[in-house]
N, CA, C and O atoms as a GROMACS GRO file, in nm:
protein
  556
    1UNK      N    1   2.114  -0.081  -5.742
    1UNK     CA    2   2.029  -0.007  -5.833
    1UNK      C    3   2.090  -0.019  -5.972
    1UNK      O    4   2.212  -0.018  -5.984
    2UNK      N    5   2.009  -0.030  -6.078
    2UNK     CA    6   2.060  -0.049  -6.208
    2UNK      C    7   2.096   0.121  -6.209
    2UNK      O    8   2.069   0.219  -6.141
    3UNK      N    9   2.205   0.074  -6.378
    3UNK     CA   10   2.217   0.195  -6.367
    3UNK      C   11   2.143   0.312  -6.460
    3UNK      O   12   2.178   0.429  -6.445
    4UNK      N   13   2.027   0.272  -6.568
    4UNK     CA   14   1.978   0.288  -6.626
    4UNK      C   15   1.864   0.410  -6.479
    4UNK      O   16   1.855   0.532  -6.488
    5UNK      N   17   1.810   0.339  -6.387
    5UNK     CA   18   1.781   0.403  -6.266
    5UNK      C   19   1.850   0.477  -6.201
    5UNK      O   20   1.812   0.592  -6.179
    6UNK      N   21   1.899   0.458  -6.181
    6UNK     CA   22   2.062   0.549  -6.101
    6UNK      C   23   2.062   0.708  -6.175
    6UNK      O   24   2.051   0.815  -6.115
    7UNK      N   25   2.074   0.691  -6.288
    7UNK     CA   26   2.055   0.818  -6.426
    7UNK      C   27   1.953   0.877  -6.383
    7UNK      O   28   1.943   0.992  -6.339
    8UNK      N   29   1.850   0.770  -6.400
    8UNK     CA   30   1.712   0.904  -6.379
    8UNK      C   31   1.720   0.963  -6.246
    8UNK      O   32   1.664   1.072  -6.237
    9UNK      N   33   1.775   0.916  -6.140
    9UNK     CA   34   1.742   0.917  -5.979
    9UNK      C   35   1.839   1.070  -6.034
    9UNK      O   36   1.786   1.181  -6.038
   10UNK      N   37   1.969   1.045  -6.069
   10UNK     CA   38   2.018   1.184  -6.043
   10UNK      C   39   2.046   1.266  -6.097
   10UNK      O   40   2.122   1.354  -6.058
   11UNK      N   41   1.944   1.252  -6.290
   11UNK     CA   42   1.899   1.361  -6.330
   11UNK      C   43   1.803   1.438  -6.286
   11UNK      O   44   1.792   1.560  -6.282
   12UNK      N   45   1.731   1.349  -6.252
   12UNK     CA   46   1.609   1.408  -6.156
   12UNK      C   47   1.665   1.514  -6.056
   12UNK      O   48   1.631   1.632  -6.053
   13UNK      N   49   1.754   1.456  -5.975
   13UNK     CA   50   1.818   1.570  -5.825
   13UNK      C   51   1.858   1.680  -5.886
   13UNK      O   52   1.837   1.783  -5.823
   14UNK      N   53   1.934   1.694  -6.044
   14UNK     CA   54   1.992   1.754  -6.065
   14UNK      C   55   1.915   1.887  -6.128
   14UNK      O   56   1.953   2.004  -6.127
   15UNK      N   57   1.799   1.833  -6.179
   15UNK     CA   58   1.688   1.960  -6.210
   15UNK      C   59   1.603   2.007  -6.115
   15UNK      O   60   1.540   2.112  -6.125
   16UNK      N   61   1.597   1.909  -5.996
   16UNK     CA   62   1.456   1.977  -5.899
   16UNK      C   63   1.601   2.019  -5.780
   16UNK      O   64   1.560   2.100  -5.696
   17UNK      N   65   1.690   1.998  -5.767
   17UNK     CA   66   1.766   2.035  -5.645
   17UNK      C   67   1.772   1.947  -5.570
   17UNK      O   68   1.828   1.983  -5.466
   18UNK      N   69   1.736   1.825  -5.571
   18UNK     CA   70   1.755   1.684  -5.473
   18UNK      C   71   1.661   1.670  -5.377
   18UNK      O   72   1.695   1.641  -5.262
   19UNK      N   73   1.543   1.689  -5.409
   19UNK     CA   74   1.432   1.703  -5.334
   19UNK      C   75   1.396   1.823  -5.267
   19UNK      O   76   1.326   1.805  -5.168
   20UNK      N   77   1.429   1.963  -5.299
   20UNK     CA   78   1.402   2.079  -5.298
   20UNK      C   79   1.239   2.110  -5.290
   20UNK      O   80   1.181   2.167  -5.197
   21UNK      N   81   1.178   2.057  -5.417
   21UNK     CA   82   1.036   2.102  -5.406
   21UNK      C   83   0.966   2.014  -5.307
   21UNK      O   84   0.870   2.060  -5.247
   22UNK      N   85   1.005   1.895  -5.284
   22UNK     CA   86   0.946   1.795  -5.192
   22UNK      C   87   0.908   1.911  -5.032
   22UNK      O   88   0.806   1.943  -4.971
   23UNK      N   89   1.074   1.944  -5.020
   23UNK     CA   90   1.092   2.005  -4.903
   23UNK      C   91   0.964   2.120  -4.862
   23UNK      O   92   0.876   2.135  -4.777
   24UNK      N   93   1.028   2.200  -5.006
   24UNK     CA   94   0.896   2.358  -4.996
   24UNK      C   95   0.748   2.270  -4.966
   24UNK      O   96   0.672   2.288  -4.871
   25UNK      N   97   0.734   2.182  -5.068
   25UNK     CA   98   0.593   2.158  -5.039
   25UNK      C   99   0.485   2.138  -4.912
   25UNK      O  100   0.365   2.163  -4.898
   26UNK      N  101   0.613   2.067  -4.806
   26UNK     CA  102   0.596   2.048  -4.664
   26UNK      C  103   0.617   2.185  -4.573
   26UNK      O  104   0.600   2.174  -4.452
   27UNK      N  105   0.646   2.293  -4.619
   27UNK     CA  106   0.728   2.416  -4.563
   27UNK      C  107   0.549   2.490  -4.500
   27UNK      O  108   0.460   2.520  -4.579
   28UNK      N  109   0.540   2.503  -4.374
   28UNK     CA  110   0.395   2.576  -4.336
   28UNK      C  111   0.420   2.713  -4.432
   28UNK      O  112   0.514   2.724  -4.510
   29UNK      N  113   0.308   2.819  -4.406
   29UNK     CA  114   0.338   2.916  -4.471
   29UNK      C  115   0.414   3.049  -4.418
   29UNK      O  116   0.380   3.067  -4.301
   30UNK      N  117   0.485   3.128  -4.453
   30UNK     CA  118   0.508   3.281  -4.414
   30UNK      C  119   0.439   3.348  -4.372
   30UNK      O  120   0.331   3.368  -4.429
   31UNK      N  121   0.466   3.402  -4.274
   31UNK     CA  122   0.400   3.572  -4.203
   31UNK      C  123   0.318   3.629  -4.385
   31UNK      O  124   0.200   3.648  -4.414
   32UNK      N  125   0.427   3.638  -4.456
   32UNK     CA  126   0.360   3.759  -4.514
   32UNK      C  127   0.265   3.616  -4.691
   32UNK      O  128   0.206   3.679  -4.778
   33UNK      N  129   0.268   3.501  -4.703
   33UNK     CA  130   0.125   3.456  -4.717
   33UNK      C  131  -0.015   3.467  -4.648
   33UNK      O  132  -0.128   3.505  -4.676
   34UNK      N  133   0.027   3.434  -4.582
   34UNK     CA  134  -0.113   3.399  -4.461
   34UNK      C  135  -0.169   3.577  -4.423
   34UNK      O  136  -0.290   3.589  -4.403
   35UNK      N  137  -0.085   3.703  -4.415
   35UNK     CA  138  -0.119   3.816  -4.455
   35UNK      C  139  -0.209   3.824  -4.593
   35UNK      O  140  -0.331   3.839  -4.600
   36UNK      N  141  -0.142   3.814  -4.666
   36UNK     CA  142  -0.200   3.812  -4.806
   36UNK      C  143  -0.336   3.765  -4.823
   36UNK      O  144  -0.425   3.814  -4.893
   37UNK      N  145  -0.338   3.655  -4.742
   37UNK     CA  146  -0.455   3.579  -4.796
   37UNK      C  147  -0.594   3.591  -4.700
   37UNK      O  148  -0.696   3.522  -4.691
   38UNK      N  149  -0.548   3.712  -4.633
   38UNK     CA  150  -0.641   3.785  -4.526
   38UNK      C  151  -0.633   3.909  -4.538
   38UNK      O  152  -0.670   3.979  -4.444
   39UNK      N  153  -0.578   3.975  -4.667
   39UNK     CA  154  -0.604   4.128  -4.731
   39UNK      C  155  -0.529   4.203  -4.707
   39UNK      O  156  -0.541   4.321  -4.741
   40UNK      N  157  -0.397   4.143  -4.618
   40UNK     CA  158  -0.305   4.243  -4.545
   40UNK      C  159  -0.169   4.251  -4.637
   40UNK      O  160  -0.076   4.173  -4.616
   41UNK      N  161  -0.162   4.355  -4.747
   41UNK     CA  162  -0.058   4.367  -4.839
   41UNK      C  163   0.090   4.342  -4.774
   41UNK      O  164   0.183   4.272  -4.815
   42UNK      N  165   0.080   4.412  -4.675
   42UNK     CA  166   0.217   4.439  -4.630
   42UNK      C  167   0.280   4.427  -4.477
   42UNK      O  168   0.355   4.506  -4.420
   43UNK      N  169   0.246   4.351  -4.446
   43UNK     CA  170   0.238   4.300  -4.298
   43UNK      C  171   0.318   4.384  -4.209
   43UNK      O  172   0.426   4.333  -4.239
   44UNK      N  173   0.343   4.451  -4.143
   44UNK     CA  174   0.484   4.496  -4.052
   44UNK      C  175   0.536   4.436  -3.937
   44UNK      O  176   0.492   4.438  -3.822
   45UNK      N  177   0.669   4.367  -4.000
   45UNK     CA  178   0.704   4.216  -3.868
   45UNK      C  179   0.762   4.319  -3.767
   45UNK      O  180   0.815   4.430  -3.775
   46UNK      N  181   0.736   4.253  -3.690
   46UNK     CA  182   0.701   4.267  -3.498
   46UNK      C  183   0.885   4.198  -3.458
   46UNK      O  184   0.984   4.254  -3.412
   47UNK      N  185   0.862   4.072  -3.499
   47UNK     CA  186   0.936   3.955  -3.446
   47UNK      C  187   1.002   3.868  -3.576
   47UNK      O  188   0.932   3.799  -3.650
   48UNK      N  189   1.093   3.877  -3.585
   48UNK     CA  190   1.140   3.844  -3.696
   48UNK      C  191   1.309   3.681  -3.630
   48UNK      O  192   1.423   3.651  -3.666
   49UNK      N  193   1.223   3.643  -3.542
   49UNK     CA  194   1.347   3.551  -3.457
   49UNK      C  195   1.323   3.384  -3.535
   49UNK      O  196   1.213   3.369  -3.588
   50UNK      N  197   1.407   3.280  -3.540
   50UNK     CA  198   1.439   3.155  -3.565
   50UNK      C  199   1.323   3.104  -3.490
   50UNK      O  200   1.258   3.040  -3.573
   51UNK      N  201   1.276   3.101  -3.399
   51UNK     CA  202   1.121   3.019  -3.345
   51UNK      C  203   1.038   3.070  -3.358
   51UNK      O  204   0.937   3.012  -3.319
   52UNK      N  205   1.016   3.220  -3.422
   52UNK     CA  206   0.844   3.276  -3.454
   52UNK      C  207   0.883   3.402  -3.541
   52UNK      O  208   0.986   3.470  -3.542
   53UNK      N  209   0.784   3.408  -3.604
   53UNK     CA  210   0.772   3.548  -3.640
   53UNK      C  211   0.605   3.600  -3.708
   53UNK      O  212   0.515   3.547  -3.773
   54UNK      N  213   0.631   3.727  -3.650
   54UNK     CA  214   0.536   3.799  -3.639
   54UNK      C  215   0.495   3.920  -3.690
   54UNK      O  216   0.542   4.020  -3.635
   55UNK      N  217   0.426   3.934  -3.772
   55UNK     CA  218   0.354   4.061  -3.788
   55UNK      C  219   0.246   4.117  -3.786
   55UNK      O  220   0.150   4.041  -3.779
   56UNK      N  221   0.220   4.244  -3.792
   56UNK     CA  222   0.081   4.318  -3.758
   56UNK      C  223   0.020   4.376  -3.883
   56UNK      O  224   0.071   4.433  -3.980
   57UNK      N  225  -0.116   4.341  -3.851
   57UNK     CA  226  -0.182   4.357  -4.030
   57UNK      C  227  -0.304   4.492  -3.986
   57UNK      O  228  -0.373   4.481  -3.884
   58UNK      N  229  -0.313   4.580  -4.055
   58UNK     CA  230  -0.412   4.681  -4.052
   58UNK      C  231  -0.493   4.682  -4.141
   58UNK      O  232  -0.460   4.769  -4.222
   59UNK      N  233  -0.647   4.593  -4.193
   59UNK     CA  234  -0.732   4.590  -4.295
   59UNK      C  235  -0.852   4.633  -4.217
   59UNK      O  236  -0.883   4.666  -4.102
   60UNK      N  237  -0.906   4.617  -4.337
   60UNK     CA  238  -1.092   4.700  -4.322
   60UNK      C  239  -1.131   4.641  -4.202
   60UNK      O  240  -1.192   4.713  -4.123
   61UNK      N  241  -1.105   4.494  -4.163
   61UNK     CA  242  -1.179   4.459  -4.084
   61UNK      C  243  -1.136   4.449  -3.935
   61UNK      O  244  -1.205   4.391  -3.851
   62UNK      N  245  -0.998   4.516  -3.902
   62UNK     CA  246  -0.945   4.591  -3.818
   62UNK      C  247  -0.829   4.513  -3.806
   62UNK      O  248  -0.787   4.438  -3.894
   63UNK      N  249  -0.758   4.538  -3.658
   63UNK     CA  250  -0.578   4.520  -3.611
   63UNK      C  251  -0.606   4.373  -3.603
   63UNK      O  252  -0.717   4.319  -3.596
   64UNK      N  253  -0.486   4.316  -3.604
   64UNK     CA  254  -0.465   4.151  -3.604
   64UNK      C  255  -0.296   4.111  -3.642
   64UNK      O  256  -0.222   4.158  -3.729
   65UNK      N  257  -0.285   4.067  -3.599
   65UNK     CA  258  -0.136   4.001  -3.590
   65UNK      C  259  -0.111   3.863  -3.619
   65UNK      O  260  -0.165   3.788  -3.537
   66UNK      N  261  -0.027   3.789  -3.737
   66UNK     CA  262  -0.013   3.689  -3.758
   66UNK      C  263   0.138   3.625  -3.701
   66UNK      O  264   0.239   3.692  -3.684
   67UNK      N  265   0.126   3.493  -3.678
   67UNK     CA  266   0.269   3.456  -3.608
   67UNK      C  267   0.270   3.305  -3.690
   67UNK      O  268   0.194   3.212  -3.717
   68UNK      N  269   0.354   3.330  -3.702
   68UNK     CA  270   0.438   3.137  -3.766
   68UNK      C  271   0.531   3.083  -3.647
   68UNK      O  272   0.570   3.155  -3.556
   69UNK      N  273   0.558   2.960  -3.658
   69UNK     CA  274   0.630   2.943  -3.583
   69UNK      C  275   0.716   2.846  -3.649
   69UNK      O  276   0.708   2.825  -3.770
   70UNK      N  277   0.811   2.777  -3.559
   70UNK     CA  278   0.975   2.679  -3.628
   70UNK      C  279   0.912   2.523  -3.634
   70UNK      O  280   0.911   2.428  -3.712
   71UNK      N  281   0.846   2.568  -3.469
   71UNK     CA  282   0.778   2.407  -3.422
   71UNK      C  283   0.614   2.410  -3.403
   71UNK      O  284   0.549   2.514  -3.392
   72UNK      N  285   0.551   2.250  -3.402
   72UNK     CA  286   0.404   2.294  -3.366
   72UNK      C  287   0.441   2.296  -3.201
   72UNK      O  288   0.365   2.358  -3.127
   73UNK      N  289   0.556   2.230  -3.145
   73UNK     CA  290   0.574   2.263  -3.028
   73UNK      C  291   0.575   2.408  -2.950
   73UNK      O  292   0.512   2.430  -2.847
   74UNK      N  293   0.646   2.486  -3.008
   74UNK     CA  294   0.651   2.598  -2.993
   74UNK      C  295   0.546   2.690  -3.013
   74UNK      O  296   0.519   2.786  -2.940
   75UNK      N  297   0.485   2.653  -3.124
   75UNK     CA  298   0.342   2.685  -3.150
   75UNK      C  299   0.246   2.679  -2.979
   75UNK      O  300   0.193   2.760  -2.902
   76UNK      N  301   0.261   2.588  -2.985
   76UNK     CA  302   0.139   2.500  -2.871
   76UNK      C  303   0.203   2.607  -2.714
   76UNK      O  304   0.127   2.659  -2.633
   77UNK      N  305   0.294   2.611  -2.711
   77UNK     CA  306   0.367   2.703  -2.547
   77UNK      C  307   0.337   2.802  -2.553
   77UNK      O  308   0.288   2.865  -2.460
   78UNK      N  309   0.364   2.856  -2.697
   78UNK     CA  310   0.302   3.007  -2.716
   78UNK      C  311   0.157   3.026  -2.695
   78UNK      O  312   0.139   3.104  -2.602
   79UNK      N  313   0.046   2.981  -2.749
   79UNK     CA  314  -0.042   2.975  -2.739
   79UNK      C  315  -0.115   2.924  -2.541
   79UNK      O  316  -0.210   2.980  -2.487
   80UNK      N  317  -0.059   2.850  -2.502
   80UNK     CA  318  -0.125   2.804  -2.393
   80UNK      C  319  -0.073   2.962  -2.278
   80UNK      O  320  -0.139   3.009  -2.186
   81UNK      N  321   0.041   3.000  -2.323
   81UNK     CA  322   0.083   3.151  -2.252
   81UNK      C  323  -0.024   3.230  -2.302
   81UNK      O  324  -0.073   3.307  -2.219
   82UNK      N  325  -0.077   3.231  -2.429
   82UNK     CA  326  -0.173   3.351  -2.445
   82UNK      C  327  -0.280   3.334  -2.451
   82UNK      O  328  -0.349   3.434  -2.466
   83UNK      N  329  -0.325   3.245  -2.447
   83UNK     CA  330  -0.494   3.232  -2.375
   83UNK      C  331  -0.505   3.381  -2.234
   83UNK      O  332  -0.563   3.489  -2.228
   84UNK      N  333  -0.433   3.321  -2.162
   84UNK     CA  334  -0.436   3.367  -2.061
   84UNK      C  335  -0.484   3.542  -2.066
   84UNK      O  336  -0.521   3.629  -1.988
   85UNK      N  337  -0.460   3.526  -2.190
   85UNK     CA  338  -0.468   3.755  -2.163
   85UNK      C  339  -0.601   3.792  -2.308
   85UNK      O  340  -0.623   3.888  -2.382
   86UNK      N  341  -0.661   3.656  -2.289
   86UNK     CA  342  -0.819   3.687  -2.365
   86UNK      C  343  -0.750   3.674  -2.478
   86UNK      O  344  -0.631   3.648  -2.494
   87UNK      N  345  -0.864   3.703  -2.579
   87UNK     CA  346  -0.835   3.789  -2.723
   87UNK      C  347  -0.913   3.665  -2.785
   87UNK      O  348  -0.980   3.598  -2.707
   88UNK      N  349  -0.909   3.620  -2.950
   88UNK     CA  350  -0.944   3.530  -3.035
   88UNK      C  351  -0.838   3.473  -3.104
   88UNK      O  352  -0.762   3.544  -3.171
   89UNK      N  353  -0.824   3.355  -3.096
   89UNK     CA  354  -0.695   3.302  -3.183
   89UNK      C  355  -0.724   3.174  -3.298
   89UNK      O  356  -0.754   3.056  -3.282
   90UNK      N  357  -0.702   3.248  -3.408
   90UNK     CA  358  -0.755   3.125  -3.533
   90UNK      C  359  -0.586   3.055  -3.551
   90UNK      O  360  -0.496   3.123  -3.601
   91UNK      N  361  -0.566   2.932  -3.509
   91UNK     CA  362  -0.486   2.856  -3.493
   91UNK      C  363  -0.458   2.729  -3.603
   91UNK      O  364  -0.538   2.636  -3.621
   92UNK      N  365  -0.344   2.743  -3.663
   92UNK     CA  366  -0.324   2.638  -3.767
   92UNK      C  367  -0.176   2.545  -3.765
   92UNK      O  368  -0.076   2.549  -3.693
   93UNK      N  369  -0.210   2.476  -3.861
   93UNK     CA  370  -0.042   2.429  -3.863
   93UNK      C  371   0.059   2.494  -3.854
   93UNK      O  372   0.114   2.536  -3.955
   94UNK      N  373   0.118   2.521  -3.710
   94UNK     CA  374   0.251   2.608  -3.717
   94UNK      C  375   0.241   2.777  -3.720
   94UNK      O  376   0.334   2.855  -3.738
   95UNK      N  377   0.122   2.804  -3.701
   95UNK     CA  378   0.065   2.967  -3.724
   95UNK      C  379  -0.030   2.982  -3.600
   95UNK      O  380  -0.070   2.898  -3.520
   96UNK      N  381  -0.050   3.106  -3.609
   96UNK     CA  382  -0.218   3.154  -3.536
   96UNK      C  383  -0.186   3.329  -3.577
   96UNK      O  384  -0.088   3.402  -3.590
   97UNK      N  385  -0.338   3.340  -3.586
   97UNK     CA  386  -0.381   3.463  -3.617
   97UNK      C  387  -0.454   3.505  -3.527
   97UNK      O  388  -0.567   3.466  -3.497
   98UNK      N  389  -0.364   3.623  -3.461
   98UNK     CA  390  -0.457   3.638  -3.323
   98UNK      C  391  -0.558   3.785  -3.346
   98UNK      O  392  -0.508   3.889  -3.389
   99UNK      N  393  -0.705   3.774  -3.311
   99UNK     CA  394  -0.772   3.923  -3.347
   99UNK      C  395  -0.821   3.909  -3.200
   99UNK      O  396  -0.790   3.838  -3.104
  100UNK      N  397  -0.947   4.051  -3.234
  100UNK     CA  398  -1.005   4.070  -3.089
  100UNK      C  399  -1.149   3.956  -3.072
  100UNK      O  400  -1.172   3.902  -2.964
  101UNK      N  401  -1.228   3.936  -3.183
  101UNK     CA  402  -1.330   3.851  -3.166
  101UNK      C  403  -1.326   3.767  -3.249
  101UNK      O  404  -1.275   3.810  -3.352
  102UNK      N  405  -1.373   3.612  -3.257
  102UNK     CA  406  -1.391   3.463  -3.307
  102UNK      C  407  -1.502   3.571  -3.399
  102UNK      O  408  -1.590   3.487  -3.385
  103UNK      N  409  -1.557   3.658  -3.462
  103UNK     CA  410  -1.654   3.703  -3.556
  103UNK      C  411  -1.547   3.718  -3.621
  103UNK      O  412  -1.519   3.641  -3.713
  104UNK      N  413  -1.448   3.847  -3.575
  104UNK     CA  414  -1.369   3.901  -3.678
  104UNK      C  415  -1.273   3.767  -3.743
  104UNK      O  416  -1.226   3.795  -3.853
  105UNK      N  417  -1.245   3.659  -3.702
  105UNK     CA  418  -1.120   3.580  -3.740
  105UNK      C  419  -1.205   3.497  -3.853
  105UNK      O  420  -1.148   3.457  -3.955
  106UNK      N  421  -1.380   3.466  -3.826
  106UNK     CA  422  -1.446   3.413  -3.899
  106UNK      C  423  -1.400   3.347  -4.076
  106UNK      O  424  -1.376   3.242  -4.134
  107UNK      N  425  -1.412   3.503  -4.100
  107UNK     CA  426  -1.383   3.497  -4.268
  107UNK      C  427  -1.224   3.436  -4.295
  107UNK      O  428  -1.192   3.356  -4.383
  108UNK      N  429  -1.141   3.496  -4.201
  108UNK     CA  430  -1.018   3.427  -4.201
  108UNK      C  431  -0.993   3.267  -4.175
  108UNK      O  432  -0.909   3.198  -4.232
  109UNK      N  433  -1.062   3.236  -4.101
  109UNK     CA  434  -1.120   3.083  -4.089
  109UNK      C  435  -1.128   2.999  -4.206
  109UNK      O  436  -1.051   2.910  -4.242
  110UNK      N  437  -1.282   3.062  -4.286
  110UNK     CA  438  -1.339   3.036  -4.380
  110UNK      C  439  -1.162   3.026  -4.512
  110UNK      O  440  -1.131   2.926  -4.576
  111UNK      N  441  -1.116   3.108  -4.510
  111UNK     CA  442  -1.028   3.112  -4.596
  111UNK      C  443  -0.922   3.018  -4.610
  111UNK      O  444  -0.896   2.944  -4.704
  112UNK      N  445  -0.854   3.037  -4.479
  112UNK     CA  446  -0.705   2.972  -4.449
  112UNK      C  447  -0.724   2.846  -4.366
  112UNK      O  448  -0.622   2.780  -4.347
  113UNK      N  449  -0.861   2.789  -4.302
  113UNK     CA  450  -0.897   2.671  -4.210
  113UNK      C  451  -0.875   2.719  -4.105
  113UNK      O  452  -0.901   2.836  -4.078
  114UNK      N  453  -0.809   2.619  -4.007
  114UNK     CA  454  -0.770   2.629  -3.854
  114UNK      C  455  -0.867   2.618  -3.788
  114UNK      O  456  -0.978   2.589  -3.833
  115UNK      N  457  -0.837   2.641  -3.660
  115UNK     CA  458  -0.972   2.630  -3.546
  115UNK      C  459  -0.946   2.762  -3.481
  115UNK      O  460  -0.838   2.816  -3.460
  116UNK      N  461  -1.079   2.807  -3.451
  116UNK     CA  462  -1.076   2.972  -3.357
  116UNK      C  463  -1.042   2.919  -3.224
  116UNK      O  464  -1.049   2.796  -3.212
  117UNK      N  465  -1.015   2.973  -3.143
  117UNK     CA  466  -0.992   2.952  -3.006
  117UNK      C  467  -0.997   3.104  -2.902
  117UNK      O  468  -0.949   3.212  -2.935
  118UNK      N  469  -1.064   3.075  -2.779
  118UNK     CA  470  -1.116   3.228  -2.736
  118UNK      C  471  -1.010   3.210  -2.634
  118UNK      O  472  -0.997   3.089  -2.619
  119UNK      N  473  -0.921   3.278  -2.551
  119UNK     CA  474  -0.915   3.315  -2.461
  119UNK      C  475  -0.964   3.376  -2.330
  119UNK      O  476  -1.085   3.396  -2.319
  120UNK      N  477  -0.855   3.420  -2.193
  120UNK     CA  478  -0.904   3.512  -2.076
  120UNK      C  479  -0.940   3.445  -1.971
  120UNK      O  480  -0.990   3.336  -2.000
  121UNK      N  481  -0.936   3.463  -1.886
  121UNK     CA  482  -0.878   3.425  -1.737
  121UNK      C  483  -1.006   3.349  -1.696
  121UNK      O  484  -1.113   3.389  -1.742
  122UNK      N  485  -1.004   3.226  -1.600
  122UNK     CA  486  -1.071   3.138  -1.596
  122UNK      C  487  -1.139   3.106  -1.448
  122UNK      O  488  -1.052   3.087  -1.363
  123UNK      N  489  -1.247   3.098  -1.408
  123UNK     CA  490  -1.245   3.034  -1.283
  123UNK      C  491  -1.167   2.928  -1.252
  123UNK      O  492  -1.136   2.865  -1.353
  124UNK      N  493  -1.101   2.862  -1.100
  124UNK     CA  494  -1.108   2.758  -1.068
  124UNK      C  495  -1.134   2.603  -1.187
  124UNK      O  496  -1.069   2.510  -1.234
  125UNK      N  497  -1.341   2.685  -1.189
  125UNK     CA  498  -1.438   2.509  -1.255
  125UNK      C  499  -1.376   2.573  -1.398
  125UNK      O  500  -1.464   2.567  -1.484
  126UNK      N  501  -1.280   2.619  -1.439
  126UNK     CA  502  -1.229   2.618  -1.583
  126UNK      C  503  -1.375   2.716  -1.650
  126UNK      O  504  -1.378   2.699  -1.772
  127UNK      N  505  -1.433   2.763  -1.625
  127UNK     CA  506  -1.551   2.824  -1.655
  127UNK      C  507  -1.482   3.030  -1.683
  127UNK      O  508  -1.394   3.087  -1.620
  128UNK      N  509  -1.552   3.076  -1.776
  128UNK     CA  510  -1.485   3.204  -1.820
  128UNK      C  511  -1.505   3.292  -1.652
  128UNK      O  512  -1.592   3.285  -1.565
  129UNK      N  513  -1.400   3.359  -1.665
  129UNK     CA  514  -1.430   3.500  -1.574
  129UNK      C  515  -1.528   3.630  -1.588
  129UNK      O  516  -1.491   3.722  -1.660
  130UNK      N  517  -1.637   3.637  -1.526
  130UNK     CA  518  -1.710   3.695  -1.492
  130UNK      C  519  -1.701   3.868  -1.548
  130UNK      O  520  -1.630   3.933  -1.471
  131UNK      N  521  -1.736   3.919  -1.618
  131UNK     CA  522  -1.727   4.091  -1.681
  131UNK      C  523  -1.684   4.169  -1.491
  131UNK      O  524  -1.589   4.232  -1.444
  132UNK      N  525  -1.803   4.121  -1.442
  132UNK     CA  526  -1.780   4.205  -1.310
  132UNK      C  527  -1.688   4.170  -1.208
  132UNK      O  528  -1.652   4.246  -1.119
  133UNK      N  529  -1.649   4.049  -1.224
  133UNK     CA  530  -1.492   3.980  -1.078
  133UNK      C  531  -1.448   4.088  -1.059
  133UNK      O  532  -1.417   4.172  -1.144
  134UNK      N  533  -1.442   4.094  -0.959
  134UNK     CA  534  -1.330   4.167  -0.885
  134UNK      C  535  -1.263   4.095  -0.789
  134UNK      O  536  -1.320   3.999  -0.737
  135UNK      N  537  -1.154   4.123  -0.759
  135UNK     CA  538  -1.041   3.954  -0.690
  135UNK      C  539  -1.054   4.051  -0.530
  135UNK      O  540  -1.020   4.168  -0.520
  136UNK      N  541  -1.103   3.977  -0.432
  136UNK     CA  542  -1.149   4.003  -0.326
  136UNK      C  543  -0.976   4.046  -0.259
  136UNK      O  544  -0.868   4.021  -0.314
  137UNK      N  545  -0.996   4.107  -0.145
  137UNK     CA  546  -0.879   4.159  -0.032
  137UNK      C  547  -0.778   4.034  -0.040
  137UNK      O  548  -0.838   3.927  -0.057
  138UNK      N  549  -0.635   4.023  -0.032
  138UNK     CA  550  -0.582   3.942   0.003
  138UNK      C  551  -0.559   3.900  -0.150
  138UNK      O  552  -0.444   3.912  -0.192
  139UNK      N  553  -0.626   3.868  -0.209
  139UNK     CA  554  -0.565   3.773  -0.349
  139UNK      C  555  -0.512   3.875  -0.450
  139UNK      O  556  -0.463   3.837  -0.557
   0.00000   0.00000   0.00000
């Protein structure tokens, strides 16, 4: 590398931090953005651990809980565990915002992207469970 280049390469590091903003720019967002940007001033974290964190938002348009995560891996385990117990989950890069109905997550949708996703326990043919099932003797 000349050194006329060399200069700029590490004046450059030396004002941005050596690729500092590169980094943030790639960084998913915080519990308490993705609050914000769904009306929830002040989020109250739940889960505050190195692979997720979580908090619970109380706005007009009712209870809801946002979660980030470290990995989309981790993301993806978490999520395939909570299908299982119903609810609505607007799901993004490294996040999900879990409410009670794909109506309520709507506007949050509209805002922040992602895809809604419904949960709750499944037949067999992968087909939803029935309001009335009841799990017969024995099972």
């Amino acid at each position: 590398m000349a050194a006329p280049a060399l200069w700029t390469v590490l004046a450059g590091c030396l004002l941005t931090g050596c690729g500092g903003a590169r980094a943030a720019a790639g960084a998913p967002p915080t519990v308490e953005q993705i609050a914000a940007r769904t009306g929830c001033v002040s989020p109250q974290l739940q889960v505050d651990a190195q692979e997720l964190r979580q908090g619970m938002c109380k706005t007009a348009r009712g209870q809801y809980s946002v979660t980030t995560f470290a990995t989309e891996k981790g993301k993806q385990e978490w999520l395939d565990d909570a299908l299982s117990y119903g609810g609505a989950y607007l799901v993004g890069t490294r996040w999900i915002v879990l409410g009670n109905t794909p109506e309520m997550l709507e506007p949050f949708r509209v805002t922040l992207g992602g895809t809604v996703r419904t949960g709750g326990h499944t037949m067999p043919s992968g087909e939803p469970m029935p309001q009335d099932h009841t799990m017969s003797e024995g099972h």
